[in-house]
C-alpha positions, -999 to +999 in steps of 0.1 A: +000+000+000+031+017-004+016+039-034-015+052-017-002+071+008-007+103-004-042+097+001-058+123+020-090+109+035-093+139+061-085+166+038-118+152+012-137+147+041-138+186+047-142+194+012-177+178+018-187+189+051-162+221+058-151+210+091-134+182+104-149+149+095-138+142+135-167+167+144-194+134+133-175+112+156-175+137+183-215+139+177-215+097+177-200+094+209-221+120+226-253+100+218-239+069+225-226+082+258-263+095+264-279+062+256-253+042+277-275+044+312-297+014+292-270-011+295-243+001+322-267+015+351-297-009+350-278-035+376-277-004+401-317+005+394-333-030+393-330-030+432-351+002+441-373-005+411-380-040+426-390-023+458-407+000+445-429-027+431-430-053+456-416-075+435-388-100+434-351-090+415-358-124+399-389-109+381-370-084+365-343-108+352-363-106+318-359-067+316-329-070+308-331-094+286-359-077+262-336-048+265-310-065+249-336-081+223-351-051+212-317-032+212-302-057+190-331-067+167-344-030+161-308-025+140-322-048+113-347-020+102-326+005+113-295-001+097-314-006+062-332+026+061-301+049+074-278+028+041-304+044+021-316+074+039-293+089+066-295+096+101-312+122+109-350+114+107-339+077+128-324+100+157-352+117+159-371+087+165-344+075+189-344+110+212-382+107+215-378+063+225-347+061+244-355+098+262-387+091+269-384+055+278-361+064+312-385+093+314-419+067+319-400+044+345-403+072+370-442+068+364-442+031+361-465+016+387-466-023+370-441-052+357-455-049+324-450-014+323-414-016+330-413-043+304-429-022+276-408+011+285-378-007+288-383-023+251-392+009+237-362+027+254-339-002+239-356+003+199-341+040+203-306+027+217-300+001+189-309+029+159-285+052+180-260+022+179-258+014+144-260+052+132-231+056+151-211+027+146-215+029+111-207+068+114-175+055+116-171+032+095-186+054+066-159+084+073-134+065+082-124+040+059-084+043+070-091+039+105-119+019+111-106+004+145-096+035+162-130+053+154-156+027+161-131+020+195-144+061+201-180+054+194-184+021+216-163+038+242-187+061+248-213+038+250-196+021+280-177+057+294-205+078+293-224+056+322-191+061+342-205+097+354-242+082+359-231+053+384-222+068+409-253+094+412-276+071+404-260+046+433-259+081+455-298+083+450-314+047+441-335+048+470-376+037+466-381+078+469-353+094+452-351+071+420-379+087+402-358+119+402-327+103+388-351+087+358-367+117+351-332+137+351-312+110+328-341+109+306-342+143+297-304+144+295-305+114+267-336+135+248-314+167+246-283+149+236-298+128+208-315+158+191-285+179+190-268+147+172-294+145+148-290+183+135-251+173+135-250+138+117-248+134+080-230+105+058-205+112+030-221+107-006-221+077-022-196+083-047-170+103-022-141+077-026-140+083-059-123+119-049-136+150-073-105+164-091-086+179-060-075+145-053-065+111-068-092+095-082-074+062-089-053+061-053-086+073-034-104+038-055-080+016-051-069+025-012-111+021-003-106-016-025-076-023+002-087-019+032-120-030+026-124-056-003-155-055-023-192-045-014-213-074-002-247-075+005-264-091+036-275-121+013-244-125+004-224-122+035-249-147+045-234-178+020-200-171+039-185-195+064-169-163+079-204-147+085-219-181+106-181-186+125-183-148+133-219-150+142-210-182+169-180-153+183-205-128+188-231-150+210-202-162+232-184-130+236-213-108+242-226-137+267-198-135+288-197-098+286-232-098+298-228-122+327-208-095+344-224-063+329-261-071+343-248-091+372-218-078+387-232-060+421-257-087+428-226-112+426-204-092+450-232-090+472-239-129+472-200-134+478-206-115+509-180-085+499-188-045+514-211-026+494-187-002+490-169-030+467-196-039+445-202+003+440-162+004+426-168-025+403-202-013+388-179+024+385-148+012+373-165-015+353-177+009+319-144+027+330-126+000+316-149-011+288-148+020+274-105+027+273-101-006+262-124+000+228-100+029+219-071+015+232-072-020+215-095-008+185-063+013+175-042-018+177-062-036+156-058-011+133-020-013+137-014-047+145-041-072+123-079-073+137-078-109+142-049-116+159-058-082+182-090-102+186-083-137+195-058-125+223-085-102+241-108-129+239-081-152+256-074-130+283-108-121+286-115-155+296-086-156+318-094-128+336-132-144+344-119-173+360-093-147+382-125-128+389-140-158+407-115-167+422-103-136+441-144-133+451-143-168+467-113-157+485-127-129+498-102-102+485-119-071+475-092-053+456-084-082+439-120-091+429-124-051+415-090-054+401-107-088+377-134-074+370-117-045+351-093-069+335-124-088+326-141-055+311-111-045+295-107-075+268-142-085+266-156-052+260-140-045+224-156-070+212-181-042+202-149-023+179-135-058+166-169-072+150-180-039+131-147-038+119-140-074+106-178-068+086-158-039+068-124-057+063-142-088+049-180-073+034-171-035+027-186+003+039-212+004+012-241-014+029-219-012+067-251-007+087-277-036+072-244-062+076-236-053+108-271-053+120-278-088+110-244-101+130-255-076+160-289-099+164-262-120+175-263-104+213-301-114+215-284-151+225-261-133+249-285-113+263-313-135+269-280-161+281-272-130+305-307-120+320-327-151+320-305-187+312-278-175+340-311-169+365-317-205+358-280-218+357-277-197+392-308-214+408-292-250+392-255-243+400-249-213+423-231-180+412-197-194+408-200-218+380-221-196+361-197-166+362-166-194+352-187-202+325-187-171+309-147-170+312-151-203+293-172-186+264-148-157+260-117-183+259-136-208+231-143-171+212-108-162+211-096-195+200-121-197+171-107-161+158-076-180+146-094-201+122-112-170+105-099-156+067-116-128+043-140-144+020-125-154-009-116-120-031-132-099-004-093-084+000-074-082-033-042-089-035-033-100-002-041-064+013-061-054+043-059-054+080-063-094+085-038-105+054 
């Protein structure tokens, strides 16, 4: 790729927009940050919102399960119409779902009524996901890793600064307060984005004159191989092995995600320790994705992949150990090891559907591999209620060390599709 280095991807970029092309990721990142309560705070809610209802916290194991059904599925749609429409008119929808979802739990008197909010708040959480995952992907053709590590660490930072005030305050009386605040915060947020957010043309890496035309198509052909369609990516080995990854890794993520205080607090450790887990938890998702997205970049997605996925597994069966033994510090310590090479799973995937399937229809692909976290969510919420109640906490948490270690293994089988990469070039080759 010696000869395409004179390529200037930024420089084109603000040809078409006239500012910095970094301003869109900037405007990705604050949504997902703004959306992130969904996922990252709902382990330190589910406990006042259960008493609130005089129900048990095994009743609102499936919450978080249609969340993660909803959030994943509702990219299908989404990611089809922003290939062929945009963003802007599906973040609108998203503000009015994901803000007003957090903003009807304050008012919800009913299970079913946290059920349905809860879904609704998910649908506008996944169309925020894919828009700006694939925000990324569609400006960023050279550095793919690095800017979808931005996107997705948002999604897991921006909870960082809503733990702890929502832990401060999740009391049967104050909680309505906090839901009501967040709410609004995600509605303001996600219209701002909407004004902010556009995609490049269709035809911007051909260049227009100022640049050249030939490098500009050839370096797009390099780093991302031909333009497949969903169909298509679906007749691909790669798609199926990929799809396997993506249950077991976002399992195991989930386990300790949607589960990490109530674990603590069954291992008998302060609450002061399960507070610094579910803190430091999206703390380290969230540098990880930037950190080892950019090495993925630099160093080959899959071999990048398979040895998080390794260590992420490793790092699980450390995390049970030090809770068994009783040591705090090094049961927080393993659970942000544990975070830190699970959590990019969410750069890596999006990344290898460019590598191997191309930018061109980004969103639709990825969506379809994305339904993949509806087996690792429903795993997470409702399958590890019943492997708890069959097994106890410790098995069930080892298990999900086991997933992550079977993913990373399976990662050094993968390969591009066959002429998805010309000429031996790409990130994988």
């Amino acid at each position: 790729m010696e000869e395409n280095r004179s390529v200037d991807y930024a420089e084109h970029a603000k040809e078409i927009l006239g500012v910095s092309r970094w301003w869109q990721i900037v405007a990705a990142g604050a949504m997902m940050a703004a959306v992130s309560p969904y996922q990252y705070v709902w382990s330190s809610i589910e406990g006042p919102l259960a008493a609130r209802l005089g129900i048990g916290l095994p009743a609102l194991g499936a919450v978080f399960s249609f969340y993660v059904v909803f959030q994943s599925l509702s990219q299908l749609p989404a990611g089809w119409w922003r290939d062929r429409r945009g963003p802007r008119h599906l973040t609108y929808l998203a503000a009015v779902l994901a803000g007003g979802g957090y903003v009807g739990l304050a008012y919800a008197t009913t299970v079913w009524q946290l059920y349905v909010l809860y879904s609704l708040g998910a649908i506008g959480v996944g169309i925020i996901y894919t828009v700006a995952v694939n925000t990324a992907v569609k400006w960023f053709p050279d550095r793919t890793g690095l800017t979808t590590g931005f996107g997705t660490m948002a999604f897991a930072g921006g909870s960082a600064l809503v733990v702890p005030y929502v832990r401060a305050n999740a009391t049967v009386a104050g909680y309505p307060d906090v839901l009501r605040t967040v709410g609004l915060a995600i509605l303001v947020v996600l219209l701002v984005g909407a004004v902010v957010l556009r995609d490049p043309p269709d035809d911007w890496l051909d260049g227009d004159g100022r640049t050249n035309r030939t490098a500009m198509r050839d370096l797009a052909v390099s780093l991302r191989g031909r333009a497949y369609e969903p169909a298509e990516m679906l007749r691909t080995w790669q798609f199926w092995l990929l799809y396997a990854m993506f249950v077991a890794t976002a399992a195991a993520d989930l386990i300790v995600i949607a589960n990490v205080v109530r674990f603590a607090e069954h291992l008998g450790l302060a609450a002061v320790v399960a507070t610094a887990a579910a803190t430091l938890l999206p703390l380290a998702a969230s540098v990880s994705r930037m950190i080892l997205g950019g090495a993925s970049d630099r160093f080959g997605r899959i071999h990048v992949m398979a040895a998080s996925f390794v260590l992420a597994g490793i790092f699980r069966f450390g995390l049970v150990g030090a809770g068994t033994a009783g040591a705090p510090i090094a049961f927080v310590a393993m659970v942000v090891g544990s975070m830190f090479f699970s959590s990019p799973l969410y750069v890596y995937f999006p990344s290898v559907v460019a590598d191997y399937y191309g930018a061109e229809h980004s969103s639709g692909n990825y969506a379809v591999l994305y339904t993949a976290k509806v087996g690792g969510g429903v795993f997470a919420g409702t399958v590890v209620g019943v492997l708890v109640a069959a097994f106890g906490w410790v098995p069930t948490v080892a298990f999900g060390g086991a997933l992550a270690l079977a993913a990373g293994l399976a990662a050094l089988v993968l390969r591009p599709p066959s002429g998805a990469v010309p000429n031996g070039a790409g990130p994988n080759a």
